[in-house]
N, C-alpha and C positions, 0 to 999 in steps of 0.2 A: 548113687554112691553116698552112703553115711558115714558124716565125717565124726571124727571122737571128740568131746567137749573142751581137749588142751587144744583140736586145731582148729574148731569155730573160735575158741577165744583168742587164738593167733590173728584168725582172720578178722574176727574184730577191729585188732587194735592196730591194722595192716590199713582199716578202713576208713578206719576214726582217723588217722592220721593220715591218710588220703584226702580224706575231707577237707580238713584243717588246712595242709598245707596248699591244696588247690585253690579254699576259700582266700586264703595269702594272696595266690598270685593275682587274683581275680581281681580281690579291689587294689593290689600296685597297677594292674591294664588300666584304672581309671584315674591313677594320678598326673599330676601337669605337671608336679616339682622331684628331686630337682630333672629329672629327666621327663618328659613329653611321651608320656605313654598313652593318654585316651585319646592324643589325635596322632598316633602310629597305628592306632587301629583299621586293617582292612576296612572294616564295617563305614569310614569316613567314607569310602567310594559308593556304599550305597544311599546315603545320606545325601551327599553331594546329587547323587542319580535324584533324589526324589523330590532336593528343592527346585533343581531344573526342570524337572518334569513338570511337575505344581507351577513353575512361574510360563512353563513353554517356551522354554530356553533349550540351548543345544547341549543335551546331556552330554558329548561326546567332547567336549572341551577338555585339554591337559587338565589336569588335576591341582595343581597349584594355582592357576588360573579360576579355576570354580571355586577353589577354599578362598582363596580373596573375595571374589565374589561373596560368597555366600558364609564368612565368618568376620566377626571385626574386633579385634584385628586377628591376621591372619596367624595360627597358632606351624611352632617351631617343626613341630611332630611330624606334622603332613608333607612336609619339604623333601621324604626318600622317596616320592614318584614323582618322575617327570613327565609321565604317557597319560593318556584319558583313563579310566577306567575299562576295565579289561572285560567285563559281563554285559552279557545279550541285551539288548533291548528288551524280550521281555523282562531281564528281573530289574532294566530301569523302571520298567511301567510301572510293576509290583510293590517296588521302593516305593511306591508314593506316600503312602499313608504318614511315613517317618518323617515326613516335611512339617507335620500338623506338632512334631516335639521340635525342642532347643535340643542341639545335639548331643550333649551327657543326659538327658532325659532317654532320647533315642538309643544311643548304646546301650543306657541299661535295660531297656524295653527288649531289644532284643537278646542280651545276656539270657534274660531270664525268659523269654519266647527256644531259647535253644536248649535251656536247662529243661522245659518243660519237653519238649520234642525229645530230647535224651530217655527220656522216663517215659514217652512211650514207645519208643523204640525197644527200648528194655521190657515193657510188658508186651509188647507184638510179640518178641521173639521167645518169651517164657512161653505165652498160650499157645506158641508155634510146638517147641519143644514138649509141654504136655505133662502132666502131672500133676501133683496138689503142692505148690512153691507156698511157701507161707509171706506173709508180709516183711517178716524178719529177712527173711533172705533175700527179698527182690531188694531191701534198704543197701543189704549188704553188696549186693553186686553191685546196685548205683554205686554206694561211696566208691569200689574198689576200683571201675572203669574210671575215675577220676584223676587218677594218678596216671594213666595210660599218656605216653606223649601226642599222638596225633589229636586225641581228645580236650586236652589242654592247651594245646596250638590254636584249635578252632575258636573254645569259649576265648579264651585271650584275647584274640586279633577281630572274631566275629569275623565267619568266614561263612561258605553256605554249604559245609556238608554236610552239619545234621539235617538241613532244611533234604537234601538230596537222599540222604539214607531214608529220613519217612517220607519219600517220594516211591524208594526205590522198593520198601518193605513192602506196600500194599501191590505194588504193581506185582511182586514173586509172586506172592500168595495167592492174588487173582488170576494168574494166567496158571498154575500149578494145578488151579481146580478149571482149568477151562473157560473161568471168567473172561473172556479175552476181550469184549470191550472195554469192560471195565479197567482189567489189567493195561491194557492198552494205553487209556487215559493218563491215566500215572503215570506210564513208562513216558508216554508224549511231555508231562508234565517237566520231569524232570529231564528229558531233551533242550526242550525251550529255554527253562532256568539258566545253565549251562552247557549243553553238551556234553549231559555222561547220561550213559548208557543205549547209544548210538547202533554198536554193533550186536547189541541183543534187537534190536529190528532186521537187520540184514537176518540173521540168524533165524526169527519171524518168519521170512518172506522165504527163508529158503526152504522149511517146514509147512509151507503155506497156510500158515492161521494168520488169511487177510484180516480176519477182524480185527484183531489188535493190531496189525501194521494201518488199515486204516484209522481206529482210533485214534495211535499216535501220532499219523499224519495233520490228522481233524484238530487234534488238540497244536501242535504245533502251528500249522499254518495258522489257526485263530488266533492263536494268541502272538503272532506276530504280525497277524492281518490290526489286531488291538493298538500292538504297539506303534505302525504305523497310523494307524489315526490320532497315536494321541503323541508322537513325535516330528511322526512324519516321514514320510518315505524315503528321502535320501539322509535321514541321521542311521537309519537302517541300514539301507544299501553301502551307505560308508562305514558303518560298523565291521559285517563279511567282508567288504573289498579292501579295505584299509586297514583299521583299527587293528581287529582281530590279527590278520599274518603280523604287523608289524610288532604287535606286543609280544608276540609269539615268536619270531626274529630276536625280540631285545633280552629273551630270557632262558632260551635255549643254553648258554653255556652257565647261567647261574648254575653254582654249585647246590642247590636244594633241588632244583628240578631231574628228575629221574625218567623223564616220557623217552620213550623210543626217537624221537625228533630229535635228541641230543645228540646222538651218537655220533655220525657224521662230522657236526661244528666239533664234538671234542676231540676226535680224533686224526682230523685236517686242515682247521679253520684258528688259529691264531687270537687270539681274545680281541672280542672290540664290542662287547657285550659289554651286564651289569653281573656280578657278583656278591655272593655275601662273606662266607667265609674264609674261599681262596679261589685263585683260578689256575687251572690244568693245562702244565704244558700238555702241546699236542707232538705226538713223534714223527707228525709229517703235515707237509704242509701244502696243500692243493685244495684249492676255495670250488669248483667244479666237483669235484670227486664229495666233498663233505655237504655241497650241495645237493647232488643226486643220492649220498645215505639218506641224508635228514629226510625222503621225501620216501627214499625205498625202504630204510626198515619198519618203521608203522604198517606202510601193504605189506610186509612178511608177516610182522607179527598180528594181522588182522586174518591175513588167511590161515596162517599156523593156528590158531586160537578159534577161528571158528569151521577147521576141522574135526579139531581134537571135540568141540561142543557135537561136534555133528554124530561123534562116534560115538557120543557118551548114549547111555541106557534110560537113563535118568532125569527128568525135565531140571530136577535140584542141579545135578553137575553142570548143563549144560547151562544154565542160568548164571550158577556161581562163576563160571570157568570167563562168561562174556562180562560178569562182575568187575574181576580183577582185568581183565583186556580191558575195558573201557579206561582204567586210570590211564596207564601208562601209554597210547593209542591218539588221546590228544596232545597237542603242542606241548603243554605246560603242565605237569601233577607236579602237585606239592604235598608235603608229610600228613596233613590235615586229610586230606582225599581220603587217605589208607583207614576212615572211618566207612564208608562206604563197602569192604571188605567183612564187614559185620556178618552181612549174610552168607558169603562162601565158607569164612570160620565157624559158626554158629552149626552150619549143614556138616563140614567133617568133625566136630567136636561131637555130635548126636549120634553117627555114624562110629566114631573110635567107640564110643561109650556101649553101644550095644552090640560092638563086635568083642565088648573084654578090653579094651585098649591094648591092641598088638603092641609089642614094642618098638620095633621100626618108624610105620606111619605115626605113633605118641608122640617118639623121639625128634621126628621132621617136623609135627605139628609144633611141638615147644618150641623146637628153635625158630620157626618161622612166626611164631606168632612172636617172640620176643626181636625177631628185626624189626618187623611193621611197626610195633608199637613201645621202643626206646624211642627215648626224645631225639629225632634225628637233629636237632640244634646242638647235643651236649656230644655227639659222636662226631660232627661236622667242625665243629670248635677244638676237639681234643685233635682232631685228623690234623688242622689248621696248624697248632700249637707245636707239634710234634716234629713236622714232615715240611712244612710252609717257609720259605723265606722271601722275603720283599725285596722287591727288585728296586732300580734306581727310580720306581715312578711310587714307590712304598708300596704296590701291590704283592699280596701274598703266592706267589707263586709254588705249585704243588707239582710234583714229580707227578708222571702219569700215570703210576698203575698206585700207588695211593691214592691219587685221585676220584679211584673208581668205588669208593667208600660212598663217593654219592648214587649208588645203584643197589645199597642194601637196601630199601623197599623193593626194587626192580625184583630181586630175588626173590624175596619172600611171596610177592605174587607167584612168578611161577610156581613156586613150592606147594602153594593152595592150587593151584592149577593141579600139580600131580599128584597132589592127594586126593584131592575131589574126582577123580577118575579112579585112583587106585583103590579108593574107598568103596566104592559100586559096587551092590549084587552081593548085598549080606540079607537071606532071606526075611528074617526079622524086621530089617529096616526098611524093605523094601513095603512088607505089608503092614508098618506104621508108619510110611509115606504117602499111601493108599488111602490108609484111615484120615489122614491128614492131622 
């Protein structure tokens, strides 16, 4: 598509100003005054994870307990968790290196580790997509993705889903052509990391390319067999048996989280969670009933989702489709995740593009790619603002079906789900899927 030279210079100054005001936010995450932003950073949990690791201390320690520990004095910032740290053993292991900086060294170490994995994300999926992109333009899409909200969530806080997308990008591409140990690896890699993309193994093994379900296994098990020796066996075992359900318990009604696990507490189960912007009354109230959702909608939507893959024609849809399932599938997704989506978007935008852009599927794909990627903090807050009143404890209490403002990413995956099936079996495409 050639665009006219009033709307590249549109996009320009769409870009330039993307840059600018992201570079803004970027260095206010780093300031102390007057508010405490570089140690609200996410990334303090990895930190934390790696002087523990380095000294052979109990990674798995509340988090205000380890910033004492391992800060002096202990900084204001880090006082909104009260739980351990919420990631695997291995990526305490992997944390390590970040022990050898003073922690605003570390932060910006990996700021600029994610800005660089950004940029190649962005060249994987250009060479993916295929043609002669000029340098001008790859500049141009980086600045533009800048402005995207899940993307400025992530550099902000220093979270790990760029780390997770250039996990996830080589493993497509390898298993697309057959690679499947290779592919496999990766996919194991980013299992271990956190737990995304899980159910593209089920999906694996029901196709029977053991190889990459073995790979993934291989890589998994190792590097938790690693983490084990270099923590130790019961900071692990207490990790799965403990850690993990109970953080996952504590945040289930937070209104940012969107995973299928919610549904249940919201709809039965009385607030006795954490919260950020408001919390939802529920219109009934049975703590057994919101127990057994929380437990049975994930098994629906794992087996709805790796039906619909099984049906697909396409290894692209059926890949993409377990994409967007793996967010919402575990315990806790948060807005940041919906970078991970890169690749199911990127396959129906190639798709639209060499079908003529229908206008229906256009019109799905515009609206759902503008749910995923609004800043769910500014829609979350205006919900808040609006609809929220505080009750006698000052908590912001949200009427129910307002409430369900926190399920616009929810949606918008599916929406990539029925595109990436309804998009299937455009001759052309199919034999430049081929060509790879």
């Amino acid at each position: 598509m050639t665009l006219s030279p009033t709307m590249r210079n549109f996009l320009w100054f769409i870009a330039v100003v993307s840059g600018l005001v992201a570079g803004k936010q970027l260095v206010e995450s780093f300031a102390v005054s007057p508010i405490d932003e570089l140690h609200r950073k996410d990334f303090i949990q990895e930190y934390v994870f790696a002087r523990a690791v380095v000294a052979g201390e109990n990674p798995y320690l509340p988090i205000p307990e380890m910033v004492v520990r391992w800060f002096d004095p202990a900084p204001d910032g880090s006082k909104i968790w009260a739980h351990p740290a919420p990631h695997t053993p291995v990526t305490a292991v992997l944390s390590a290196p970040f022990a050898l900086l003073d922690y605003p060294s570390a932060a910006l170490a990996w700021l600029l580790f994610e800005l660089v994995l950004l940029a190649i994300a962005w060249e994987t999926l250009i060479r993916w997509w295929g043609g002669d992109v000029p340098w001008s333009t790859r500049i141009l899409l980086y600045l533009l993705s800048l402005s995207l909200g899940p993307l400025i969530q992530e550099l902000y806080f220093g979270n790990l889903s760029l780390i997770l997308l250039a996990l996830l990008l080589p493993a497509w591409l390898s298993l697309r052509k057959n690679s499947d140990w290779v592919g496999g690896a990766w996919l194991g890699l980013a299992i271990a990391i956190k737990l995304t993309g899980w159910p593209i193994v089920l999906w694996l093994m029901a196709k029977m390319r053991w190889r990459a379900v073995v790979a993934a296994g291989l890589v998994v098990v190792g590097l938790h067999l690693v983490a084990v020796a270099v923590i130790g066996m019961d900071h692990v075992i207490d990790y799965y048996r403990r850690i993990g359900p109970s953080i996952a318990r504590e945040y289930r009604q937070h209104d940012g989280n969107y995973s299928l696990w919610t549904i249940g507490p919201r709809l039965f189960l009385p607030f006795h969670s954490v919260f950020n912007n408001f919390v939802a009354d529920v219109p009934f109230d049975n703590r057994s009933l919101a127990e057994t959702l929380s437990k049975v909608a994930p098994l629906i939507g794992v087996a709805l989702g790796l039906a619909v893959a099984w049906r697909c024609r396409e290894f692209d849809s059926s890949f993409g489709i377990l994409v967007c399932l793996s967010l919402p599938v575990n315990p806790v997704a948060w807005d940041h995740s919906l970078l991970m989506i890169s690749i199911p978007i990127a396959i129906v935008l190639k798709r639209l593009s060499l079908q003529n852009w229908p206008r229906w599927e256009t019109t799905v794909a515009v609206i759902a790619f503008a749910l995923a990627m609004f800043p769910q903090k500014a829609y979350l807050s205006a919900a808040a603002r609006l609809f929220a009143t505080p009750n006698e404890s000052g908590i912001r209490m949200m009427p129910f079906f307002p409430a369900l403002i926190t399920y616009v990413p929810l949606t918008s995956l599916i929406a990539w789900i029925v595109l990436l099936k309804r998009t299937e079996g455009n001759p052309k495409e199919e034999m430049r899927s081929r060509l790879g």
